[in-house]
ZAPALO-177552 format. One record per residue (C-alpha): residue number from 1; z, y, x. Coordinates in steps of 0.2 Angstrom, whole numbers, plus 5000, padded with zeros to 4 digits. Each point is the difference from the previous one (the first is absolute). Layout:
# ZAPALO-177552
@num NUM Z Z Y Y X X $
...
END
This chain:
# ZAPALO-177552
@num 1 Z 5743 Y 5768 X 5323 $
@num 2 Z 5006 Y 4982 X 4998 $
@num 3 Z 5014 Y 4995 X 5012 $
@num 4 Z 4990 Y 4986 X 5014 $
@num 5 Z 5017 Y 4990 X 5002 $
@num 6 Z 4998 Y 4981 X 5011 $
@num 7 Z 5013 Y 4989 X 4998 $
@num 8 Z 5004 Y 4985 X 5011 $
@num 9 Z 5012 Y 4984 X 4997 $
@num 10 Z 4990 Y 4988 X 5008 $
@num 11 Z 4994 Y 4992 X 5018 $
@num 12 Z 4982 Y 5000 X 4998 $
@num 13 Z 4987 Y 5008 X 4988 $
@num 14 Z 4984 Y 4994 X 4993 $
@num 15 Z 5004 Y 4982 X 4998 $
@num 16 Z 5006 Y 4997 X 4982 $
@num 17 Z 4998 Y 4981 X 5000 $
@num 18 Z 5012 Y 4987 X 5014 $
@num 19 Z 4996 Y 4983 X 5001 $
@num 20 Z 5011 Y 4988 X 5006 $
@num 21 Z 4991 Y 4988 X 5012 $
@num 22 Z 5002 Y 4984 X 5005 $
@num 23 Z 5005 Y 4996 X 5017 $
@num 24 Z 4984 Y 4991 X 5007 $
@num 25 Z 4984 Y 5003 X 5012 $
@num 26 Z 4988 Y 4993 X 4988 $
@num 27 Z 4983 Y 5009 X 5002 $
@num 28 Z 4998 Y 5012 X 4987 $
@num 29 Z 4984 Y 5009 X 5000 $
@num 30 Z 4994 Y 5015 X 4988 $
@num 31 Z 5005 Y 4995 X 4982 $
@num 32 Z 5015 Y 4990 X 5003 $
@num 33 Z 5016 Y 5008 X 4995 $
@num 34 Z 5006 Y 5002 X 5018 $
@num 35 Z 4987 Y 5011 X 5006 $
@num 36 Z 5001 Y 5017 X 4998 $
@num 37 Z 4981 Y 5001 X 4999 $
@num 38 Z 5002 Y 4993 X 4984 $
@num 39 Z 5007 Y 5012 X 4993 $
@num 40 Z 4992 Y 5017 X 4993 $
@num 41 Z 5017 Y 5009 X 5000 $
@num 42 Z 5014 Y 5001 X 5015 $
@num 43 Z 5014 Y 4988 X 4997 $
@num 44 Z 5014 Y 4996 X 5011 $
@num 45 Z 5004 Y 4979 X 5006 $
@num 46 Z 5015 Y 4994 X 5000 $
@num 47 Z 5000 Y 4983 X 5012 $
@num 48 Z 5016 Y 4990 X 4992 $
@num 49 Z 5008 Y 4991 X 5014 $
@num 50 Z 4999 Y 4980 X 5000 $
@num 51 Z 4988 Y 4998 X 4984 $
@num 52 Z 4988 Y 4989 X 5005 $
@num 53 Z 4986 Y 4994 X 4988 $
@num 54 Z 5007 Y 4985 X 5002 $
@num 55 Z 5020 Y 5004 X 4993 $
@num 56 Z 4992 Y 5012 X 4985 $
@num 57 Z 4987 Y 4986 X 4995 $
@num 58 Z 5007 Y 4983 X 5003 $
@num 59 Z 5015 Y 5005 X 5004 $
@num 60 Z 5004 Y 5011 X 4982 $
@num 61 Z 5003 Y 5014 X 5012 $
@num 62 Z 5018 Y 4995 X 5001 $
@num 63 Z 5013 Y 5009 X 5008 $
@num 64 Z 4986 Y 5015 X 5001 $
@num 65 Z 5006 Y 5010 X 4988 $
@num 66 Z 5011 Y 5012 X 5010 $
@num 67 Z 4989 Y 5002 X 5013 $
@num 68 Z 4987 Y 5005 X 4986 $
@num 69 Z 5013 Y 5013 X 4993 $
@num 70 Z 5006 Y 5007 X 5018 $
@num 71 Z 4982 Y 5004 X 5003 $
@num 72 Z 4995 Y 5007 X 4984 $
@num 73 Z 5014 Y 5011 X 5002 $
@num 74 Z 4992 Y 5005 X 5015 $
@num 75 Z 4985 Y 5005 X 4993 $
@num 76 Z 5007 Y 5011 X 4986 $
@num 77 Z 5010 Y 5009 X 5012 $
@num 78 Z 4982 Y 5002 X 5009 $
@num 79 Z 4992 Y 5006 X 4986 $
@num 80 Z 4992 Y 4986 X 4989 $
@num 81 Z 5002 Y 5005 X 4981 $
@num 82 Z 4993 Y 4980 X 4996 $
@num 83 Z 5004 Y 4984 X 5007 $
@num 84 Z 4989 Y 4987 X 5003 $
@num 85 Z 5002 Y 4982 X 5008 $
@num 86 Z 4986 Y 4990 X 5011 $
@num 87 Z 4998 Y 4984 X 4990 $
@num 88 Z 4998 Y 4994 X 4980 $
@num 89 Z 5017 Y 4988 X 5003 $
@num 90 Z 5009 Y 5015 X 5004 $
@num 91 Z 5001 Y 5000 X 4979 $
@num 92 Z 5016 Y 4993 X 5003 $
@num 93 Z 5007 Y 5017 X 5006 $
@num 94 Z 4996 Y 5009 X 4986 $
@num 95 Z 5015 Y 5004 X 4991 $
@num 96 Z 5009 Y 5000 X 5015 $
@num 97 Z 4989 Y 5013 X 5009 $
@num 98 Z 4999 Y 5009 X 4984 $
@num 99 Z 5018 Y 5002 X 4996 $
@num 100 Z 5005 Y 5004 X 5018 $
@num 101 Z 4986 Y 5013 X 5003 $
@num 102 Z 5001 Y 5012 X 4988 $
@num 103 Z 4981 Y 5003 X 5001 $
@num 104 Z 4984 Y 4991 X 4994 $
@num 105 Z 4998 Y 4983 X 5007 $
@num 106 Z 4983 Y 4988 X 5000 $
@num 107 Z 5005 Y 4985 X 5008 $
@num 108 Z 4987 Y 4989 X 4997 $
@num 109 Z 4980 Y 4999 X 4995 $
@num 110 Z 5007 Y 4988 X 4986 $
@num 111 Z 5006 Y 5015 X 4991 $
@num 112 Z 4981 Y 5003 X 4994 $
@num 113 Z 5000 Y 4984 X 4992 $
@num 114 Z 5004 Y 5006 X 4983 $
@num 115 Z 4992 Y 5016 X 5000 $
@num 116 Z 4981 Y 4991 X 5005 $
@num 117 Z 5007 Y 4986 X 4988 $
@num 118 Z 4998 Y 5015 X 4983 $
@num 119 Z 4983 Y 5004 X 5009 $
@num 120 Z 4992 Y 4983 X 4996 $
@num 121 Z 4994 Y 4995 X 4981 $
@num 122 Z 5009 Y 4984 X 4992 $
@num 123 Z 4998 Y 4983 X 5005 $
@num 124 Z 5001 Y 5009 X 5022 $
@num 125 Z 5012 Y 5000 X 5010 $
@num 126 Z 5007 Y 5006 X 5017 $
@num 127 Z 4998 Y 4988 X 5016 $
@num 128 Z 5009 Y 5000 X 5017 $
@num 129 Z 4995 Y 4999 X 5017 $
@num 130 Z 5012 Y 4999 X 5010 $
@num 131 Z 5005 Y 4993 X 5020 $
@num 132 Z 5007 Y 4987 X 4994 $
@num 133 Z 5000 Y 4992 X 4984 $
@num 134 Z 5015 Y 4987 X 5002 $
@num 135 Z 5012 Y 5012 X 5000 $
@num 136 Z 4995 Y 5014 X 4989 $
@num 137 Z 5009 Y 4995 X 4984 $
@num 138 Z 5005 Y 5005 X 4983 $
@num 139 Z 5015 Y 5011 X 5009 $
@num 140 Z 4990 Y 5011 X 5009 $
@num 141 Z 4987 Y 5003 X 4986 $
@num 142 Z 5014 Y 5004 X 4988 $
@num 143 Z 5007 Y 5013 X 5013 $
@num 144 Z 4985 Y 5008 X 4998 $
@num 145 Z 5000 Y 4999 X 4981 $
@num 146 Z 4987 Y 4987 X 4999 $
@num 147 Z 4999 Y 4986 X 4990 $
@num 148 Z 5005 Y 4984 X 5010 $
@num 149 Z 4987 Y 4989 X 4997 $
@num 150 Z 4986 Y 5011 X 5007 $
@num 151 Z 4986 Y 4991 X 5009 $
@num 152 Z 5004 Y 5001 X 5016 $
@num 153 Z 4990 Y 4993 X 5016 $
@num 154 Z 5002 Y 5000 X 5020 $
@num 155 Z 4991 Y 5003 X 5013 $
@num 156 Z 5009 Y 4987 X 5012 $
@num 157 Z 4994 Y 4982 X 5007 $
@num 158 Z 4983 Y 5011 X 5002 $
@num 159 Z 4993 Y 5005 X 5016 $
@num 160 Z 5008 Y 5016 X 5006 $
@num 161 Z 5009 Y 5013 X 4990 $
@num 162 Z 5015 Y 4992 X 4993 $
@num 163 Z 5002 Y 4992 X 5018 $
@num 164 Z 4999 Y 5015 X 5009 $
@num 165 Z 5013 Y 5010 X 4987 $
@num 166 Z 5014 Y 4987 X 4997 $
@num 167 Z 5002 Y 4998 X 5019 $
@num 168 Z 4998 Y 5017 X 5005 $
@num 169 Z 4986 Y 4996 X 5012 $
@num 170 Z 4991 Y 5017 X 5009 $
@num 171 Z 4981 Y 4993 X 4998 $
@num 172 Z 4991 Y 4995 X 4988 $
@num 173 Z 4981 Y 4997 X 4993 $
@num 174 Z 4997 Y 5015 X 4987 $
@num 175 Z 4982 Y 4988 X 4995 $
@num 176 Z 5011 Y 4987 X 5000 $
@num 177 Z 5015 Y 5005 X 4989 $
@num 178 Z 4986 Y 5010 X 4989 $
@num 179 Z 4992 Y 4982 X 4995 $
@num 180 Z 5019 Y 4993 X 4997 $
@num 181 Z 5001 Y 5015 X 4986 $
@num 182 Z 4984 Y 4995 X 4991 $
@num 183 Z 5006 Y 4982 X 5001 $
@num 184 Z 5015 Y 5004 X 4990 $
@num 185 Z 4992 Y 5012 X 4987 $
@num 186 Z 4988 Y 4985 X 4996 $
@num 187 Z 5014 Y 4989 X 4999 $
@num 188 Z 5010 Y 5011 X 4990 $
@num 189 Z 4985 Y 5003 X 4986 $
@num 190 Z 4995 Y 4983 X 5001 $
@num 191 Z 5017 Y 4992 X 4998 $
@num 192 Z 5004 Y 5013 X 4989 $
@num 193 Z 4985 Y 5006 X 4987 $
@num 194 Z 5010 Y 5012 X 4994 $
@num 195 Z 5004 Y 5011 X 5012 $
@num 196 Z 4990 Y 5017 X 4996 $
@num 197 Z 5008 Y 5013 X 5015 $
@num 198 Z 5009 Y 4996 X 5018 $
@num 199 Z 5014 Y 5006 X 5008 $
@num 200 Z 5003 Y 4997 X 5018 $
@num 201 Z 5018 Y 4999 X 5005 $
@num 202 Z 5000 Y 5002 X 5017 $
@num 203 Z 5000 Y 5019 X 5009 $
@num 204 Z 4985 Y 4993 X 5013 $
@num 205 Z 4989 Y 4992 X 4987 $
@num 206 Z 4993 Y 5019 X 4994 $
@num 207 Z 4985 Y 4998 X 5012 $
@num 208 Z 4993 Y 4987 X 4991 $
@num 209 Z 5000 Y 5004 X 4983 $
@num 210 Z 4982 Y 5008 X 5000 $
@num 211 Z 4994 Y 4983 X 5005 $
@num 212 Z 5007 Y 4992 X 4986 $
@num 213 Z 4998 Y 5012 X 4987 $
@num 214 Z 4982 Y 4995 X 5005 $
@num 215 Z 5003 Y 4980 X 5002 $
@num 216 Z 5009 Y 4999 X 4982 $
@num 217 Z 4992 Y 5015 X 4989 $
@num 218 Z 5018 Y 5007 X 4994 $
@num 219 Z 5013 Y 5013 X 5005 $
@num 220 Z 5009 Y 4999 X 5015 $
@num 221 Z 5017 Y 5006 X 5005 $
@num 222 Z 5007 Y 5004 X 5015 $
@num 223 Z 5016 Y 5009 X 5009 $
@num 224 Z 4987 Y 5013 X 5002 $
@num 225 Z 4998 Y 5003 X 4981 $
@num 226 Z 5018 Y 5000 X 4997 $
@num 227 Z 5006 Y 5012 X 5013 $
@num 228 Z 4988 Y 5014 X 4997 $
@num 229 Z 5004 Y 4998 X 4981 $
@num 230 Z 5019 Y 5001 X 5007 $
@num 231 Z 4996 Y 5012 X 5011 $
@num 232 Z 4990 Y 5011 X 4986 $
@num 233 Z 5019 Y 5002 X 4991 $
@num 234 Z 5006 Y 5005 X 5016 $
@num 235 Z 4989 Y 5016 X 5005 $
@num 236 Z 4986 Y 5002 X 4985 $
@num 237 Z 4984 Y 5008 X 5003 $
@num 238 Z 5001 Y 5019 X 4999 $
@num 239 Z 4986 Y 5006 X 4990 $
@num 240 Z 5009 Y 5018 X 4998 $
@num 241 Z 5002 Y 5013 X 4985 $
@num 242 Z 4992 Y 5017 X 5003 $
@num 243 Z 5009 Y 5013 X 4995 $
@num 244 Z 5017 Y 4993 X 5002 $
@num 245 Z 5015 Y 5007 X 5013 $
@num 246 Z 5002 Y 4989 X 5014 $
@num 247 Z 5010 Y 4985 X 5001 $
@num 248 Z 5016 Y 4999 X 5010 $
@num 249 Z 4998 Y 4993 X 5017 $
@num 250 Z 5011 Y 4986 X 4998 $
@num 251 Z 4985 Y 4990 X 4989 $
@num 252 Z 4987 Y 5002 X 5014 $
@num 253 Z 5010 Y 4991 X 5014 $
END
C-alpha cells in the first residue's frame, strides 16, 4: 500500500497565483484584474500600501518598489507559487520583483506583446491600448521585452474610463467607458494600418475586449489572457495516467 503522506510549509492552500494590487477603490466588476470573479482559479491579493494609480502610472511608480517586495513576500509566505502585479506599467518591476522573489513573476499584460507579435504574418504588428498613452514609453515596453516603438494608443481625454482610473474615482459609466474603448481601437487601426492583434495594458480593460475583438475583426489580449496562461504553468490540468501509483501529496496542494 502507498504511504498517503500531506505535507505543509505554507498559510493557505488552493491559491497558486498572488497578485499585488494597487491601492485604489476604482470599480472593478467581473473581468477586471481585481475582482475575484474573474478569475476561474483561487488566487490570493495583495493590496500594496500607497500605490495609487496615480504614483505607478504617471508617477513611474516611484518610491513603490519596496512596498511591492514587502508584500509579495507576504503572499509567498501565504502561499502564492506566482506573482502577479495589477497594472501593465508595473513592467518596470520586472527584474526587480523577479530577482527578489524566487518564484515566477508576470508583471504586466505587456509581457504578451512579443509572444501575439510571432502569432501575426509579416508586414503585422502588435498595438497597445493602454490608460494612458502620454506616459507609456519605450521604458516600459522594453521591461516587457517589447520593442519600443510599438503602436501605442490611450484611452484618456475620452469620456469616462481613463478619468475614472487615473483618479481613483469609485463610479463610473460601464456604457460609457465601453464606447472610450471602441474609440481607441479605431483610432489605433486607423492611425496605425498596420496593427494586426491588440493588447490591453491595463488590469480593468479585460471586460471590454469582446466588444473590440468585434469593433476591429483581430485578436485581443487582455490581463485575462495572460494570467490564465500564467497560471496554466502554475497548476496544469490533470488529465491523469491509469494505471500509474499515486502521486505524493505534496503536488496536489
Amino acid at each position: 500500500m502507498t504511504d498517503r503522506i500531506a505535507h505543509g510549509g505554507k498559510t493557505l492552500y488552493g491559491a497558486r497565483l498572488g497578485i499585488l494590487t494597487l491601492d485604489t477603490v476604482i470599480p472593478s466588476m467581473p473581468g477586471c484584474g481585481r475582482n475575484a470573479l474573474t478569475w476561474p482559479f483561487p488566487v490570493l491579493f495583495g493590496v500594496v500600501p500607497g500605490a495609487t494609480v496615480k504614483r505607478a502610472v504617471q508617477g513611474r511608480g516611484k518610491g513603490l518598489l519596496d512596498a511591492f517586495l514587502v508584500t509579495a513576500d507576504m503572499l509567498i509566505a501565504q502561499g502564492a507559487d506566482g506573482i502577479a502585479t495589477s497594472g501593465g506599467f508595473c513592467s518596470l518591476f520586472q527584474a526587480d520583483l523577479s530577482a527578489h522573489c524566487k518564484v515566477p513573476v508576470a508583471t504586466s499584460p505587456l509581457m504578451q506583446i512579443p509572444w501575439v507579435q510571432s502569432l501575426l504574418p509579416p508586414g503585422k504588428r502588435v498595438g497597445v491600448i493602454t490608460v494612458h498613452g502620454a506616459t507609456l514609453d519605450g521604458e516600459h515596453l522594453e521591461a516587457a521585452s517589447a520593442p519600443a516603438d510599438t503602436p501605442v494608443i490611450g484611452t484618456e481625454g475620452r469620456r469616462e474610463i481613463s478619468r475614472v482610473l487615473l483618479n481613483g474615482e469609485p463610479k463610473m459609466d460601464v456604457a460609457a467607458a465601453e464606447l472610450d474603448m471602441l474609440d481607441a481601437g479605431q483610432e489605433l487601426v486607423s492611425r496605425y494600418p498596420e496593427v494586426g492583434a491588440v493588447v490591453l495594458e491595463c488590469f480593468n480593460f479585460a471586460p471590454y475586449a469582446a466588444a473590440l475583438r468585434d469593433s476591429l475583426g483581430m485578436p485581443v489580449y487582455s490581463v485575462y489572457s495572460f494570467l490564465t496562461w500564467f497560471h496554466a504553468g502554475l497548476a496544469p490540468r490533470d488529465f491523469g495516467h491509469p494505471g500509474s501509483a499515486p502521486r505524493d501529496y505534496r503536488e496536489r496542494f
